[in-house]
N, C-alpha and C positions, 0 to 999 in steps of 0.2 A: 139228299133231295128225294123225297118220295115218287113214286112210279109213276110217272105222267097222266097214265090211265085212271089215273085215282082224284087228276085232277078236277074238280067240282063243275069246270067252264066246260072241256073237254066231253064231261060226261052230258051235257045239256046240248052240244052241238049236236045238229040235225041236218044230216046230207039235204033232205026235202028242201030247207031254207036258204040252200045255194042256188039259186037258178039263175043266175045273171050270162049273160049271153057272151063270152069269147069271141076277139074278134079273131084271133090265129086257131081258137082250138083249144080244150084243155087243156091245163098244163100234166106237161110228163116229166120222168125223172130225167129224161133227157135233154129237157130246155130248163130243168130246175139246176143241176148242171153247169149246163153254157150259163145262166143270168151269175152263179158264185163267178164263175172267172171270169166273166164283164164286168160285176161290180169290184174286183178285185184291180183288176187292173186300172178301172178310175179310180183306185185310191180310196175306195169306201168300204174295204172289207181285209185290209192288212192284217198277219199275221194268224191269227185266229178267232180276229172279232168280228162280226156282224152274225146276222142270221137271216135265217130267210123261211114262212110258214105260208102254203098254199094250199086250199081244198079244188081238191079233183075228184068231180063226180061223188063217190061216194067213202073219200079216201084224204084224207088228211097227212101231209108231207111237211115234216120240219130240219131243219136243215143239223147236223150233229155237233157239238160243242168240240174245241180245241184240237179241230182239225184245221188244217192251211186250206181255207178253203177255193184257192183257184184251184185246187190236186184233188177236190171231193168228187168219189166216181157214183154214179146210178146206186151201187151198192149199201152206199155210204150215210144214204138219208133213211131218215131213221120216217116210218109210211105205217100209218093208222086207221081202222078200219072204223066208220064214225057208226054204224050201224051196228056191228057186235064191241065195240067199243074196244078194239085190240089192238096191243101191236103185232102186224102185220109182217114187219121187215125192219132193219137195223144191221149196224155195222158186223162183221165178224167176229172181231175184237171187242170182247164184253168189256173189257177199261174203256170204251170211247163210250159217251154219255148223250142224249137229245142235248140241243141247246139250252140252256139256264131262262131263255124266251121264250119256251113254250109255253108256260103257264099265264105269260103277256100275249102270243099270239091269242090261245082258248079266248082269254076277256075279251078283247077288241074282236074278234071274229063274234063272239057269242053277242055282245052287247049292240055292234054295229052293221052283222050281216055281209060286215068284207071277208071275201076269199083268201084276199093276199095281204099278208102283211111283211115291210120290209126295213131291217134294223140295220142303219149303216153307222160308221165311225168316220165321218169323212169331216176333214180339218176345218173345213166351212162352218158345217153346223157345230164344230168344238169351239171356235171361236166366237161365231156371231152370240152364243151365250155368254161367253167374258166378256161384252162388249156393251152387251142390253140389260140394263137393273132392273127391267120389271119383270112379270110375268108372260107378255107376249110377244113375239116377232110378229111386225104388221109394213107388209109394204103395197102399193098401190100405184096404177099406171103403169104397168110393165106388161111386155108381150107376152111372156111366160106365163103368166098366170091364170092366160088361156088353155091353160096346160093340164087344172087344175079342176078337177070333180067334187057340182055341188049335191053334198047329198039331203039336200031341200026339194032342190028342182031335178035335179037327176041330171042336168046337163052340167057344162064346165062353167066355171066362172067368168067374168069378162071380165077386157080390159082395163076399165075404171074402178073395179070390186077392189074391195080389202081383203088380201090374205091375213088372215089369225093366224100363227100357230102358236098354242101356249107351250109353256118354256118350265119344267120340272128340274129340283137338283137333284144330286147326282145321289145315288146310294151305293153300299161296298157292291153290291151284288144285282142284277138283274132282275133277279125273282125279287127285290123287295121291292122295284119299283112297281111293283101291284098293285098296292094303294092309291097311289099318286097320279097312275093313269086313269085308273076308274074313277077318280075327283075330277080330270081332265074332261074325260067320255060326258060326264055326266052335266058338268059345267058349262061344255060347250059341246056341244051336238052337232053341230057343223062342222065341228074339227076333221080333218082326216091326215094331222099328222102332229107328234110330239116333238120338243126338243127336250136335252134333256143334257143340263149345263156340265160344262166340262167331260160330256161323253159322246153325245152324238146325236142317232135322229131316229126317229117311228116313222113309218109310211104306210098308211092301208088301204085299201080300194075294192070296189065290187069285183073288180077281175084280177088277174096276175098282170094283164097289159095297162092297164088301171092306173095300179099299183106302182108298174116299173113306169111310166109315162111320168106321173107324180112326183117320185122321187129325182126323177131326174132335172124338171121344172122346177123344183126345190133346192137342189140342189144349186142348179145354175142361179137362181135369186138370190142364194145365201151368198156366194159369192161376189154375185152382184153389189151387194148391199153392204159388203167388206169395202168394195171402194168405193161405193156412193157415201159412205160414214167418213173416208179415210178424206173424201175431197167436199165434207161436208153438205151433201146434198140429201136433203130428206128423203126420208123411204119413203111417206106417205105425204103425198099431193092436195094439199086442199086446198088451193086456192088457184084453181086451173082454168084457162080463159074457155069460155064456152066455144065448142063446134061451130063452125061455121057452115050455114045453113043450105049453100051449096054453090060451089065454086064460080057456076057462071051469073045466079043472083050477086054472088059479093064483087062480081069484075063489072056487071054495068050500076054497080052503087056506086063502085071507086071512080069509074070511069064517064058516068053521064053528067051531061051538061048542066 
């Protein structure tokens, strides 16, 4: 694998292009950190798969390949400097390598202006892709999905909205899926998250809080949608009785003489 520095996304990111506002604060290696062992212990970053790429300030963080990562310390993340284009910090141990996603964070940061992006392996999204033949996961009428950031309007989605996520197969390796997302990116512009069959899931967002809020409402729908399939209830709602227009007009309709 070539020197990440050299990658062509990487080289085109520009600190200037992040400005999106924190609601906690930049992220630091110390909350980059705490989120590997939160997302480990729900089950979305076992053994030594997932990844995790965030811009701070003027400093690009990727998380390092085939470590355990609940046990990843500050040290440990491999920290690039987007203005002399360096690396900055990395493991001690020169056998430990960036993640094999960092040439997927550069695209989707570069193409989409998200800060964070986040690769999980969680049993949800491995499944609801052996489960679905087409290209997209689409569900609709769910709380969660208010969870969920349009990058049209800049706000969240609402309750009634159709979640997309399109749904990519699986390739040996990470870095090839390169292609495949930049067809996704390009395809669907609203997207702010991949599936990707038989492996797992993409999450990206303006912020790191974004980002981690997203995945987690994604996560919970995928689930969801495992039993609303398993007790045959559609994901997506179209034939829904309209709102009622308000509570106390509908009691003296029902109720007048």
């Amino acid at each position: 694998m070539p020197e990440f520095t050299e990658d062509s996304n990487f080289q085109e990111l520009s600190a200037e292009r992040f400005g999106a506002h924190n609601d906690e604060g930049p992220m630091t290696l110390e909350i980059f950190t705490q989120l590997m062992k939160q997302f480990y212990d729900l089950g979305w970053m076992r053994g030594s798969g997932g990844a995790l790429g965030c811009v701070s300030g003027k400093q690009l963080m990727i998380s390092p390949s085939a470590l355990q990562k609940e046990r990843i310390k500050p040290a440990d993340v491999f920290l690039y400097d987007l203005v002399s284009k360096t690396e900055i910090q990395r493991p001690i141990n020169k056998k430990i390598t960036v993640s094999s996603c960092s040439v997927l964070f550069s695209l989707i940061m570069n193409q989409t202006g998200s800060e964070c992006v986040i690769h999980t392996h969680s049993k949800a999204a491995n499944l609801i892709t052996q489960l679905i033949s087409g290209d997209t996961f689409e569900i609709s009428h769910q709380e969660y999905i208010k969870g969920i950031y349009n990058p049209f309007s800049g706000h969240a989605l609402k309750y009634n909205d159709t979640l997309i996520i399109p749904i990519i197969n699986n390739r040996p390796s990470e870095s090839l899926l390169l292609n495949p997302i930049e067809g996704v990116i390009q395809a669907y512009p609203q997207a702010i998250a991949v599936l990707v069959r038989n492996h797992g899931l993409f999450v990206w967002g303006p912020t790191w809080e974004s980002a981690k809020i997203m995945v987690e409402c994604i996560d919970y729908l995928l689930e969801l949608s495992l039993d609303m399939l398993k007790n045959n209830i559609p994901l997506v709602k179209e034939d829904v009785q309209p709102e009622r227009q308000d509570s106390v007009d509908y009691l003296e309709t029902v109720f007048s003489p």
